[in-house]
C-alpha distance (Angstrom), angle and dihedral (degrees) to the residues before:
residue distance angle dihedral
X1 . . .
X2 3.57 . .
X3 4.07 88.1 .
X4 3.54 102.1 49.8
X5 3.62 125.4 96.1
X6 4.10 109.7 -147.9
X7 3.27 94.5 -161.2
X8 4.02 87.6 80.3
X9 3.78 89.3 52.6
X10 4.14 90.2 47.6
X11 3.79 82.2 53.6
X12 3.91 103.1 69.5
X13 3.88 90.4 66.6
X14 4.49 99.3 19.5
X15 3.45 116.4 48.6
X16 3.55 123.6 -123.6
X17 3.44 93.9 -112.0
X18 3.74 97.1 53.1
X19 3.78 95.0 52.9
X20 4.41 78.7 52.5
X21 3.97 95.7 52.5
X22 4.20 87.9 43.3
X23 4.27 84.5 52.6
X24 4.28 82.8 49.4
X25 3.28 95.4 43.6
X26 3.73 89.8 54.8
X27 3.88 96.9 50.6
X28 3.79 81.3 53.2
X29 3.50 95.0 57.3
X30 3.86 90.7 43.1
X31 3.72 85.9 55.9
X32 3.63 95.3 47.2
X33 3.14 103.6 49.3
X34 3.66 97.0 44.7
X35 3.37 90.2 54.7
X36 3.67 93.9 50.5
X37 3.92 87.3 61.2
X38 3.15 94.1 42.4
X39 4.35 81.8 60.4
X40 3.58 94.0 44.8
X41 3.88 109.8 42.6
X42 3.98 91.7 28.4
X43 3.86 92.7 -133.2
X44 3.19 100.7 164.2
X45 3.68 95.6 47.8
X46 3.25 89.1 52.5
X47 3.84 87.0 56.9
X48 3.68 94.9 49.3
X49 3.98 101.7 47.8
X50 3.78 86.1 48.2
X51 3.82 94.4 50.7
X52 4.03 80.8 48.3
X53 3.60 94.4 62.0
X54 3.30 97.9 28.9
X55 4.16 82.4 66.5
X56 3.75 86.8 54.7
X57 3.30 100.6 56.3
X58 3.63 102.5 38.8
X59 3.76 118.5 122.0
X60 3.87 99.4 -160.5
X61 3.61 123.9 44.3
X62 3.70 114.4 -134.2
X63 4.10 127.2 -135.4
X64 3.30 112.4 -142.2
X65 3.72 98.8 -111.3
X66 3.98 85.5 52.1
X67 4.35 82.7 56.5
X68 2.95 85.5 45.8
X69 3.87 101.8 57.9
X70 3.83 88.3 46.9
X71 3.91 90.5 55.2
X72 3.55 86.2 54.3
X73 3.20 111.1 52.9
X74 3.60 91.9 30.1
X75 4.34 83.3 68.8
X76 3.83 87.2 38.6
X77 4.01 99.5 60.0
X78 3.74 106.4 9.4
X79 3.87 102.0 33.1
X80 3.56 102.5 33.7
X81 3.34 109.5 30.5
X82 4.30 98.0 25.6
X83 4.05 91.4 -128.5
X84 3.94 85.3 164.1
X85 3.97 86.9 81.6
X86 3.86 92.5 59.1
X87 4.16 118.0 -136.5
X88 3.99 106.3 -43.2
X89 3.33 149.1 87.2
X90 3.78 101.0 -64.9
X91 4.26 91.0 49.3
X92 3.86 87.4 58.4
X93 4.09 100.5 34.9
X94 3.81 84.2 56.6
X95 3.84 91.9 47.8
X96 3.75 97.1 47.8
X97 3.30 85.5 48.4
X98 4.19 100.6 52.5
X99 3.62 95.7 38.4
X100 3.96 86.4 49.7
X101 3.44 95.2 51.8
X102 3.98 94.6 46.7
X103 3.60 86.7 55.8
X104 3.28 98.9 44.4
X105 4.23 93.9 47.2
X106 3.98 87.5 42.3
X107 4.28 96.3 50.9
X108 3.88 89.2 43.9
X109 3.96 92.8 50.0
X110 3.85 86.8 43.0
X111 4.05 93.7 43.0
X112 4.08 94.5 38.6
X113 4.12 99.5 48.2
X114 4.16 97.6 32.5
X115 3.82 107.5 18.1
X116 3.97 109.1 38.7
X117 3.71 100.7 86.9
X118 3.47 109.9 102.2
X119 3.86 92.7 -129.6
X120 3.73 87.7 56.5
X121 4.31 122.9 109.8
X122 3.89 102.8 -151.2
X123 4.02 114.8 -154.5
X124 3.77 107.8 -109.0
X125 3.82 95.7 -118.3
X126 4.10 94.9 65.3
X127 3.71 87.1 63.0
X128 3.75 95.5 52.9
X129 3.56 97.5 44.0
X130 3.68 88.5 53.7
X131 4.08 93.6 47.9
X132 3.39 92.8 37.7
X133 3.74 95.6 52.3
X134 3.43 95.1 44.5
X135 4.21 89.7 56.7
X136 3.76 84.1 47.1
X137 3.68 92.5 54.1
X138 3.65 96.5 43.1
X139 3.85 89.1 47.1
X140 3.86 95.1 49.7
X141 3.76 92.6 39.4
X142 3.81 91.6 47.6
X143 3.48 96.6 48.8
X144 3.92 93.4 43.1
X145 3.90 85.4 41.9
X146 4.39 94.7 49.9
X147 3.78 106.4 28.4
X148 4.02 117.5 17.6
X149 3.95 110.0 33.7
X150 3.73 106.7 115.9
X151 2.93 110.6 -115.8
X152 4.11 98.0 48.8
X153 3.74 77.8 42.2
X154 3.51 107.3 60.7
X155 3.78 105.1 -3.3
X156 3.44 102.4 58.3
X157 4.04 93.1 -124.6
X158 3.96 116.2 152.9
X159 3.75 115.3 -99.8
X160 3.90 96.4 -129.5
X161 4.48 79.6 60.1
X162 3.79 97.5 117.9
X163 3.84 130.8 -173.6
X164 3.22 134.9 163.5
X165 3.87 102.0 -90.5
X166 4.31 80.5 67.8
X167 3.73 91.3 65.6
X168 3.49 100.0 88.4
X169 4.12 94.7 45.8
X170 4.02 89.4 47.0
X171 3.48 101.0 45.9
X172 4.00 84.8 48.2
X173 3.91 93.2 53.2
X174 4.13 92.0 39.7
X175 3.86 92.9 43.6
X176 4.03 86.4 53.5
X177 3.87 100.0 36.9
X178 3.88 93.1 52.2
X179 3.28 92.0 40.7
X180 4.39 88.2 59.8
X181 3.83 91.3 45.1
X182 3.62 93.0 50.8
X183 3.62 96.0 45.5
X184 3.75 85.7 49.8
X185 4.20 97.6 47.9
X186 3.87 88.3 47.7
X187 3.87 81.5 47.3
X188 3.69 96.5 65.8
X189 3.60 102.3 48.1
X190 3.73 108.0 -117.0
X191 3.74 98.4 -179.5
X192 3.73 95.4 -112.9
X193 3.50 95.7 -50.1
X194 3.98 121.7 170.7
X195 4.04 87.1 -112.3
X196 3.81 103.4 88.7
X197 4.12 100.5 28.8
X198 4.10 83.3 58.0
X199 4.32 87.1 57.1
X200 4.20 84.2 41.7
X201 3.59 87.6 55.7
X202 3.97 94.2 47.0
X203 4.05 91.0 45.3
X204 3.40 94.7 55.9
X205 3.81 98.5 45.0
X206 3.52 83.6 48.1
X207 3.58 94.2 62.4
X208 3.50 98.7 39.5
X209 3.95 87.0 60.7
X210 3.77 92.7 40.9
X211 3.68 89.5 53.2
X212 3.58 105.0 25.5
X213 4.00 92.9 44.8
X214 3.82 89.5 64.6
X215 3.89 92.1 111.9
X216 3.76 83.0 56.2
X217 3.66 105.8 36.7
X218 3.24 136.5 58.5
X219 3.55 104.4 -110.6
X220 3.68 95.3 109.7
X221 3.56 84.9 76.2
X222 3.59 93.5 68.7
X223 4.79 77.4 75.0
X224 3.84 87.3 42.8
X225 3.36 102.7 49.4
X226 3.61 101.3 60.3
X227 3.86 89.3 48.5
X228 3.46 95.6 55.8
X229 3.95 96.1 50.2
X230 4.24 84.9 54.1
X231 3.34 92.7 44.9
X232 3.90 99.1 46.0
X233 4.27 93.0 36.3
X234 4.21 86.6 55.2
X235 3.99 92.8 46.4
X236 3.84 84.1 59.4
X237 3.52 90.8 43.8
X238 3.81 97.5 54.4
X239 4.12 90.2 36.6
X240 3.83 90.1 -115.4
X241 4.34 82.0 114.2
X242 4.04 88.6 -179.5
X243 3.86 86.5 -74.3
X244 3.66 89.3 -68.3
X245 4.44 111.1 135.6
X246 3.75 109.7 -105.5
X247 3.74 124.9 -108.7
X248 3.79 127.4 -60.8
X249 3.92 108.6 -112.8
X250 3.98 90.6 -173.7
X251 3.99 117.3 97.6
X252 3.48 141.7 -82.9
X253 3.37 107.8 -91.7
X254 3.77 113.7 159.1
X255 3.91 106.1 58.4
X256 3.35 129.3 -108.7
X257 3.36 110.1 -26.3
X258 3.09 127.2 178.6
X259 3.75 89.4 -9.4
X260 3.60 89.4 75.2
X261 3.77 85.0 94.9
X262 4.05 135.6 25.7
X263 3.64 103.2 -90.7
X264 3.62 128.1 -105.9
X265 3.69 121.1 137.9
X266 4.00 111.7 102.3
């Protein structure tokens, strides 16, 4: 299973370039809808009048190569690898679940536009980096999803609770795990059995709610988020620090603290 690409299986009853127009019409809806929330919470305004004062009140003036730096190793530590979330559980549930996702996105964009024809000889390693992302993402997102959201976490809510901040997180997980089974039915042959079209049908509408739920869910925040972790790492650079007072240098002198315990109310 985990070298075969389905998307030459999908192509002996959808054409190649139908399974390509479905992937554009998904980036469209990405855009869309991003842009939509970026009209109706006024993010990125937000962003701008901040970086604005932030300018004002900064107390060091920053070269470019010195902005520079700070962009860097902002994507380095808190983009790439998520360091925001400390060392635990939730720091590498989020990163199995990005790096999944990326390589499950990238080997479907690869497979779909150069591998679906069903004359085509796909390289062994697109496959697994779609399967394997996909188990990654479902892993990640499972774990996230069972064990660490907040509010199972520390408030003692059910897991099967749903609202509609969780749309973007389930869709992610459902869009991945129906994508493995029906990779794996269409794997085994089933002489065109019922079995694998029914997981077909529950990828796609999986994807169309993953992508066209954007509006709704909170996978815009997946643009924000790395904005905000520039922006906030430069204003501590330049000593502007979001008009927030800078850090105590005097001992501890009260105890423990809140370190009497492992932390976990947000």
């Amino acid at each position: 299973m985990i070298y075969n690409n389905p998307f030459i299986g999908l192509s002996n009853f959808v054409s190649p370039i139908a399974m390509q127009v479905f992937v554009i019409a998904m980036i469209a809806l990405v855009i869309l809808g991003t842009l939509l929330d970026i009209i109706h919470k006024k993010n990125v305004k937000y962003f701008f009048n901040n970086a604005k004062k932030a300018k004002k009140n900064a107390k060091i003036q920053l070269t470019t190569s010195q902005k520079t730096s700070v962009i860097l190793k902002t994507v380095a530590s808190d983009i790439a690898t998520t360091s925001e979330l400390g060392r635990g559980k939730r720091r590498l549930a989020h990163v199995l679940g990005m790096y999944g996702t990326i390589l499950f996105w990238i080997g479907s964009l690869v497979m779909i536009f150069c591998y679906s024809s069903p004359s085509s000889e796909t390289p062994s390693f697109w496959p697994i980096i779609w399967h394997v992302g996909a188990l990654m993402t479902v892993i990640g997102g499972g774990w996230f999803w069972f064990f660490l959201r907040v509010d199972v976490y520390s408030e003692a809510q059910p897991w099967y609770r749903i609202i509609k901040a969780d749309l973007f997180v389930l869709a992610l997980i459902t869009s991945s795990l129906t994508g493995l089974i029906w990779s794996y039915l269409q794997s085994l042959d089933l002489n065109d059995r019922w079995d694998d079209k029914v997981f077909l049908v529950l990828f796609i509408v999986s994807n169309l709610v993953l992508f066209g739920g954007v509006y709704w869910s909170k996978f815009a925040h997946m643009f924000y988020k790395p904005g905000a972790a520039i922006q906030k790492n430069l204003a501590e650079a330049d000593g502007s620090r979001d008009n927030l007072p800078p850090p105590a240098d005097a001992p501890e002198q009260f105890g423990l603290g809140i370190k009497r315990e492992e932390p976990k109310h947000y």
